[in-house]
N, C-alpha and C positions, 0 to 999 in steps of 0.2 A: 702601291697602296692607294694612291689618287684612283684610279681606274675603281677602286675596288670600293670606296665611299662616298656614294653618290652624292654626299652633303656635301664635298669639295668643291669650290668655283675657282675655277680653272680660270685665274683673271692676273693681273698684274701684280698680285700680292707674292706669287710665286715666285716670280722675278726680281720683284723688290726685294724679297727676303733674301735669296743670293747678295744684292749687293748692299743690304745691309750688315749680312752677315761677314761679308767680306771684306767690310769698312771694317767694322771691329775687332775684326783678326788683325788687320794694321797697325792696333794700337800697341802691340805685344810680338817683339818677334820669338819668343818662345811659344806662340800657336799656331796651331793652324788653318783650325777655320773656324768659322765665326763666332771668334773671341775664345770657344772651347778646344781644348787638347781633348779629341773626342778618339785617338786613336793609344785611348791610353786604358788597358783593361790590366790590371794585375792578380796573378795568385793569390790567394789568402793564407796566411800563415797557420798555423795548429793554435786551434781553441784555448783563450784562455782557461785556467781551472779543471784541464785536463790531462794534466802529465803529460802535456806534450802530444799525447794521441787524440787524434780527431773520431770521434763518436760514427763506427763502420768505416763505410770509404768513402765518406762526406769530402768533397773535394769545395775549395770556393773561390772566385773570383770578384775581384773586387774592379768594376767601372768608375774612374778615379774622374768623376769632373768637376772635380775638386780644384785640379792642378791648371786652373784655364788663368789663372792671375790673379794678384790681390785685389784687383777692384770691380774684377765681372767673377769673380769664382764663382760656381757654383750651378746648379740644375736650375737657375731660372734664365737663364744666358740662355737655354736654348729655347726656352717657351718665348721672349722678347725677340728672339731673330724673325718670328711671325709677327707679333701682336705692334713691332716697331715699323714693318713693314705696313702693318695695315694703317698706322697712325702718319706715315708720310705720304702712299696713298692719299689718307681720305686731308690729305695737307695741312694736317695738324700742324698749331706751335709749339705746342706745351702736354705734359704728358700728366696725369695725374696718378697715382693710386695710394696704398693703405696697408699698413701691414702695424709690425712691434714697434717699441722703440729701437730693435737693435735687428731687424728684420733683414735677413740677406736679402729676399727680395727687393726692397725697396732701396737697398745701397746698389744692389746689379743696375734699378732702373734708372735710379738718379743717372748712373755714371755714364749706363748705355746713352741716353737722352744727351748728355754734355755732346759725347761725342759725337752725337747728329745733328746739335746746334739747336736742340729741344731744350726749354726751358722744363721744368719738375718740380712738381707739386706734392708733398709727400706729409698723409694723414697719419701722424704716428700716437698709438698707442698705448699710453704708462700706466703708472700708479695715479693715484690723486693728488698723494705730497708734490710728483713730479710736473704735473701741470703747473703747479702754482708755483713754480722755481724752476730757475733750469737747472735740465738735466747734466747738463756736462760737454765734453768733449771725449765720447770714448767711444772703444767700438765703430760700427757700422754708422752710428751716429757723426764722429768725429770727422768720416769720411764725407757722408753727406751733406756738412755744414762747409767742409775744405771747397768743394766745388761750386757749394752756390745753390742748393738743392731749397725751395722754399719750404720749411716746415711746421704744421700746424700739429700741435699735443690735443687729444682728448682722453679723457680717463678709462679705465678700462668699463666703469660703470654705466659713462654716456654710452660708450661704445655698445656695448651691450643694449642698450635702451633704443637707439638708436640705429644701428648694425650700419655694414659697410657699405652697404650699396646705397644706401640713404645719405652718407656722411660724402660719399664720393659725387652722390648727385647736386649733393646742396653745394660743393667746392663747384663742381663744371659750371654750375648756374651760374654761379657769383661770375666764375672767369671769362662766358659768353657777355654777361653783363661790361664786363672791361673791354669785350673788342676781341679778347682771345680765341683762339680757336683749339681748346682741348679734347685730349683722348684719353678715357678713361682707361686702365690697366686692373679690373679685378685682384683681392686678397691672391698672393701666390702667383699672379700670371695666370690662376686655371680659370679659362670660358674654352670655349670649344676648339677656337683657333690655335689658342697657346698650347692644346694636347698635341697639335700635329709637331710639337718638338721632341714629343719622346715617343710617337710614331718612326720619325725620323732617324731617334739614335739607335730603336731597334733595326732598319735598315741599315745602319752604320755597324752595330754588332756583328749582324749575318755578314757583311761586307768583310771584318775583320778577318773571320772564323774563314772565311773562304780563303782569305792571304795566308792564311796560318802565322796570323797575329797572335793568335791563342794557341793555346797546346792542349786545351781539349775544350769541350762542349760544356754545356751544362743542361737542366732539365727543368730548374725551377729560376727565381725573380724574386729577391729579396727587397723592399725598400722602403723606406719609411714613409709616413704621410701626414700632411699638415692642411692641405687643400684640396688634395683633390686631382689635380690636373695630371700628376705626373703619373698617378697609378691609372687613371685612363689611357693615357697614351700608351703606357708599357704594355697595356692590357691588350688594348685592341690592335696594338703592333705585331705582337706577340702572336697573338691567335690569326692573323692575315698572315702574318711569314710562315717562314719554313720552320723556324724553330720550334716552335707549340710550346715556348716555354708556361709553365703556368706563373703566375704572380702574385706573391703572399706581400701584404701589404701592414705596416705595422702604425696602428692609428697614434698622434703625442696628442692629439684633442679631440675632443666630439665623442664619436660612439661608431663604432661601424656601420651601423643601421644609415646612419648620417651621412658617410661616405659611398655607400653601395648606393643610395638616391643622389648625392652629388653626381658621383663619375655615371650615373647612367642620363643624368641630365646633359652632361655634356659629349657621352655617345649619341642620344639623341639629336643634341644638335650638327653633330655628325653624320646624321641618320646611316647608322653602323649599322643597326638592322640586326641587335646581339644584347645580351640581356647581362647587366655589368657581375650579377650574382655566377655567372657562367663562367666567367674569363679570369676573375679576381677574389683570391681570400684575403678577409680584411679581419683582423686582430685589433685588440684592445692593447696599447703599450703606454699610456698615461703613468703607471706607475704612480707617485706622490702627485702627478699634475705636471705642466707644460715649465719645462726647464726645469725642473727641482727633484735632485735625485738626493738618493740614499747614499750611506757611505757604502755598502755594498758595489753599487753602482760605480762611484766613484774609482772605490779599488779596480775593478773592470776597464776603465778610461787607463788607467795607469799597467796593468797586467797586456790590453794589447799596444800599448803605445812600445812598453819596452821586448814584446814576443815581437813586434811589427814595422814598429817606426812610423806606423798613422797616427796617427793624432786625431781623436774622436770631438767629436764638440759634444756640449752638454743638452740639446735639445733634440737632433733629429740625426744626424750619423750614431750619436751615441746610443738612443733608443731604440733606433733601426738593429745595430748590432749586438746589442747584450739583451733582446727579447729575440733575436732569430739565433744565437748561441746557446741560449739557455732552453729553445725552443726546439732547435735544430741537433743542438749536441747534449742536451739532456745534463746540464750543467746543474739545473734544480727542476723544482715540480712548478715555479710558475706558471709557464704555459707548457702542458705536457700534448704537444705534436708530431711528435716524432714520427711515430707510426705511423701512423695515419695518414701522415704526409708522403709519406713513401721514401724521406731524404735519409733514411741510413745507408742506405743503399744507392744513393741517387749522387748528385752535383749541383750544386746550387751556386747561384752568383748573387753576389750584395752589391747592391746599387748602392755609390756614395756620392754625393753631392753636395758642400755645401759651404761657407764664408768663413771669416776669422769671425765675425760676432757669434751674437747666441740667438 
C-alpha cells in the first residue's frame, strides 16, 4: 500500500509507529499488537427481528476492536499508533485534541499519551449547564481525570461558533506560550495520517483470510461514521487490496455530502489519486440526533445483546448496526437498500469499534 500512495513519506514515522505501537501492546498482556486485539474478526449472529433467519444468504462478520482493553478500546488506537508516532518524531511534550464530553477518542488519547510520558490536553464538549458546574466522575470522563489528563469544558454553542480547529489552535498557542512543545490530534484522529490505520487493518484482514482466521470472505464494509477518518482508510484500503470490498458508511452527524468532501480531503492528502464518491456509500443514520435513540432503537440494543452477547453502545456501534440490519435485512422501510446493494445475496462484514462511554 505505501508503494501504491505516493503521498506516503517513507521517513522515520514508519518505524516509530512500530515501536509505539509496540509500547502499547506492553501495557495489556491480553493484546497483541499495538495496544489492539486486531486478530479478532467474529461471525455475526441472525438478525434481530427476524425469526431467527437472516434476510437470503446474508452472512456477517463482525471486526471486534472493541476487545483491545478498557482504556485504549476502540478504532481510534489504531489511527494514534501513526499520529503518536509523528508527535514523538516531531518531539513533542504534550498532546492536545477535542472531542465530547464522554468521547472514546479523547480517553484512547489521554491514556495512549500517559503511557508515552506525554502530558494531554483535552477540549471537551457539553451542554452549557455543564460548563458552569462540574460534570462529574463518569464515563470516559472519569478515566481521564484518574490519570491526569488536563481538561478544558466549552459549550456545545462556543463550539459550534467557534469550531475545532480554531479551539485546538487557540490551546497550542497558549501552550507554546509556556515553553511547551504540543501536537495537535484532530476531532476523531481523522487527518490523513491517522487514515493509514485503517489502511492498515485492511492489510491485516486480507492477512487473516489468507491464515484462515475466517471461514469465509465477505463482499461488502459495514461501519459507522462520526469523523471521517476511518471510512477513508477502509475505503482506500479496500479498493488497493485484493478484496475490492465496497464500504457502506453509516453517517451519527453531519450529512453525507459533508463526509464524501471530508474523506476525499484526506485522500487528497494522501494524493490517492481516486474520487471518495467511487470507493464509499455514505448513509444518513442520525435518526433522533447524535446519541439519542428511540425506544425502538433501544429494544434493538437489547434483541442483539441477548441473540449475541455484544453489547451495542448507544452512539456509533449501535447506529452502525440497526441502520445496516434494517437496511441490509429488510427489518423496516427505513433505509430500503437491500437490492440495490446487492447484499441479499452477497456477505457483508460490520465493522465495530468502540469504548465503555457514549
Amino acid at each position: 500500500y505505501v508503494s501504491s500512495i505516493s503521498g506516503f513519506k517513507e521517513t522515520d514515522i514508519a518505524c516509530l509507529r512500530v515501536e509505539v505501537a509496540l509500547f502499547l501492546a506492553c501495557q495489556f498482556f491480553s493484546v497483541s499488537f499495538g495496544g489492539c486485539n486486531h486478530d479478532k474478526m467474529e461471525r455475526g449472529g441472525p438478525c434481530p427481528g427476524t425469526g431467527g433467519a437472516i434476510a437470503g444468504d446474508l452472512q456477517s462478520l463482525a471486526l471486534r476492536d472493541d476487545l483491545s482493553g478498557m482504556q485504549l478500546s476502540g478504532n481510534k488506537v489504531r489511527k494514534l499508533e501513526f499520529l503518536l508516532a509523528d508527535a514523538v518524531a516531531q518531539g513533542a511534550d504534550c498532546i492536545v485534541t477535542i472531542g465530547g464530553i464522554q468521547s472514546n477518542h479523547c480517553r484512547a488519547t489521554a491514556v495512549a499519551a500517559k503511557y508515552l510520558n506525554l502530558d494531554c490536553y483535552l477540549i471537551l464538549r457539553t451542554s452549557k449547564n455543564l460548563v458552569e458546574k462540574d460534570p462529574g466522575l463518569t464515563g470516559n470522563l472519569l478515566v481521564e481525570r484518574l490519570i491526569g489528563a488536563h481538561i478544558d469544558l466549552v459549550s456545545k454553542e462556543e463550539y459550534a461558533k467557534v469550531g475545532s480547529v480554531a479551539l485546538t489552535s487557540l490551546l497550542k498557542e497558549r501552550l507554546l506560550k509556556e515553553g511547551r512543545r504540543p501536537y495537535v490530534i484532530p476531532v476523531g484522529g481523522s487527518n490523513s495520517l491517522g487514515t493509514w490505520g485503517y489502511i492498515e487493518a485492511i492489510r491485516e484482514i486480507e492477512q487473516q483470510l489468507q491464515k484462515g482466521t475466517t471461514e469465509v470472505g465477505f463482499d461488502d464494509i459495514v461501519v459507522a461514521c462520526g469523523s471521517g477518518g476511518t471510512i477513508a482508510g477502509l475505503s482506500i484500503g479496500s479498493w488497493l487490496s485484493e478484496l475490492k470490498a465496497k464500504v457502506h458508511a453509516f453517517c451519527v452527524c453531519d450529512d453525507p455530502d459533508y463526509f464524501y468532501d471530508y474523506a476525499q480531503g484526506l485522500l487528497d492528502g494522501l494524493q490517492a489519486g481516486v474520487k471518495s464518491r467511487d470507493i464509499v456509500n455514505i448513509e444518513n443514520a442520525k435518526g433522533l440526533g447524535y446519541a439519542m435513540n428511540t425506544t425502538e432503537e433501544l429494544k434493538f440494543v437489547k434483541e442483539v445483546a441477548q441473540a449475541t452477547g455484544v453489547i451495542l453502545d448507544p452512539v456509533y456501534r449501535f447506529e452502525l448496526s440497526y441502520f445496516a440490519v434494517i437496511s441490509f435485512c429488510s427489518m423496516t422501510l427505513v433505509i430500503t437498500r437491500t437490492l440495490d446493494l446487492g447484499l441479499s445475496i452477497g456477505k457483508c462484514k460490520l465493522y465495530k469499534g468502540w469504548g465503555f462511554g457514549y
